[in-house]
N, C-alpha and C positions, 0 to 999 in steps of 0.2 A: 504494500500500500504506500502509496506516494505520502513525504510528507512537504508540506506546502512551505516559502517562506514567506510569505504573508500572503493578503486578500486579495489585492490587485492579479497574484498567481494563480489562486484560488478560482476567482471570474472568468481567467483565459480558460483554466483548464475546462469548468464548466461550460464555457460557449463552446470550446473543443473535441471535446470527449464524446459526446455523443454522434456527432457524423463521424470521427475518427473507429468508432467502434464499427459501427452501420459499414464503412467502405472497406475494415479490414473484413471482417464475417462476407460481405462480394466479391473480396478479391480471392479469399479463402473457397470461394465454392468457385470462382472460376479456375484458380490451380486446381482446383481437387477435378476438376470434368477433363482436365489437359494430362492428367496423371495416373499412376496404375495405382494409388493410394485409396484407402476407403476411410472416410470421415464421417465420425458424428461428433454432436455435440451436447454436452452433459452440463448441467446446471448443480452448483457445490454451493455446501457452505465455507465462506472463507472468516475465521477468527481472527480478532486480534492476537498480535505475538504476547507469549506469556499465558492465554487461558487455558486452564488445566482441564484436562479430562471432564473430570469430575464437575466442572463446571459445565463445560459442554451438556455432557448426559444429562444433567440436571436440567439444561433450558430444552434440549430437543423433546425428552421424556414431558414437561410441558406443557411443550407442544401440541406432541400427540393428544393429549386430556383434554385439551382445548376441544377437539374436534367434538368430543362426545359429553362433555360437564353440561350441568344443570344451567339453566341461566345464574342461581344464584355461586354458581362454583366458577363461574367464566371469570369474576369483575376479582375475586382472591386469587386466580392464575394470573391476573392480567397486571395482577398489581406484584408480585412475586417475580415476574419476565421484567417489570419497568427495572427491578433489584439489579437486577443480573445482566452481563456482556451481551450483547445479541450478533449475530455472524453478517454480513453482507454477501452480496451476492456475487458467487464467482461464476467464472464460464469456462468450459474446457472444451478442446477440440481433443479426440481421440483421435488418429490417423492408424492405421494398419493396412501390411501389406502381407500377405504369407505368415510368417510366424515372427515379425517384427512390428512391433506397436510403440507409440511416441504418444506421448500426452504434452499438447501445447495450453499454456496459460494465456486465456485472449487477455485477459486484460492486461498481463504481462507487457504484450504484444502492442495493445495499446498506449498504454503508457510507455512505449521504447518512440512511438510517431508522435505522439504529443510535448513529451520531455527532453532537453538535449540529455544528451550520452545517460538517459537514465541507465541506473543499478537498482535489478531486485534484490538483493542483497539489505539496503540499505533504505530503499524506496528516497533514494537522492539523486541526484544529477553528480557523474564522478567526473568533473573537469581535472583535468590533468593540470597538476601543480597547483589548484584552486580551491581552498576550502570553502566550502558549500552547506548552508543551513539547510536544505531544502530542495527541490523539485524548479528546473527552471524549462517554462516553457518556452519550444522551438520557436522564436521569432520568426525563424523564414519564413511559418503556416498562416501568419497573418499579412497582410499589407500595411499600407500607409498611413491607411486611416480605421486601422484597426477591425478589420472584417475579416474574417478567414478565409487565405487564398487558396481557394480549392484546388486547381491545378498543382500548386505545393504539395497540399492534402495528399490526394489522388496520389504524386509520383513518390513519395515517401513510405506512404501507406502498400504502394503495388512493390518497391526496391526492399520491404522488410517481408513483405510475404513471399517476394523471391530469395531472399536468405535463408528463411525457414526451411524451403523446400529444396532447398543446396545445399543443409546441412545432414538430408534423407540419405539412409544409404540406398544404393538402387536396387530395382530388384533384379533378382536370382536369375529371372529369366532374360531378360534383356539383355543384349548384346551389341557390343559398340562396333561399327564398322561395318 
């Protein structure tokens, strides 16, 4: 998870992030029709660093109770969940091919089009030789007067999904030449 160094970073990333998701997930189904790889896509929960197990179980198990409690048992779970970490929504792509499978993190993925030189490591922008509060978003994706330059968008978002798929080993049956 990105961390932000202030608000003004914050608003780009928001005006950003959601076409940057939208054109990575189209560029991803157009490699995926161009390729002998098979994809889906799985919907996670993603925690903050540090929640313990036990913490988890506790809100997912919940969860479940929710679906089936009484009216008067809803508003004591609801107040009980407000208590406790709640997860955000991850996205995965599965790719397999034969008996090799790869799990890609979109929003990983996203956050590498939106942020300069981000690190999931760190969920920071790692400039060489520059320490860094925080998450700085790619300037080049906006213009002049601050509107997001989709052409940018578009060739950033298509050069990161052709690295993904350059980093596949090939398959078994394929043959060069």
């Amino acid at each position: 998870m990105p961390k932000f160094q202030d608000t003004a970073t914050w608003r780009q990333a928001e005006q950003l992030m959601q076409p940057a998701f939208i054109r990575l997930v189209d560029n991803l189904r157009k490699q995926l029709e161009q390729s002998t790889w098979k994809g889906s896509y799985e919907e996670t929960d993603v925690w903050a660093e540090g929640t313990s197990d036990e913490v988890k179980a506790t809100v997912l198990h919940l969860r479940s109770q929710l679906a089936t409690a009484s009216a008067n048992e809803v508003g004591a779970i609801e107040q009980a969940l407000a208590q406790l970490p709640s997860p955000y929504p991850g996205y995965q792509l599965h790719l397999q091919q034969h008996n090799c499978h790869r799990t890609i993190d979109l929003w990983g993925l996203c956050y590498q089009i939106c942020f300069e030189h981000y690190d999931a490591t760190t969920g920071m922008s790692s400039d060489s030789g520059h320490d860094s509060s925080g998450v700085k978003i790619d300037s080049t994706l906006f213009d002049e007067t601050g509107d997001i330059d989709w052409h940018a968008l578009d060739h950033k978002t298509q050069r990161i999904v052709a690295q993904v798929f350059l980093t596949l080993p090939e398959s078994p049956t394929e043959t060069n030449g």
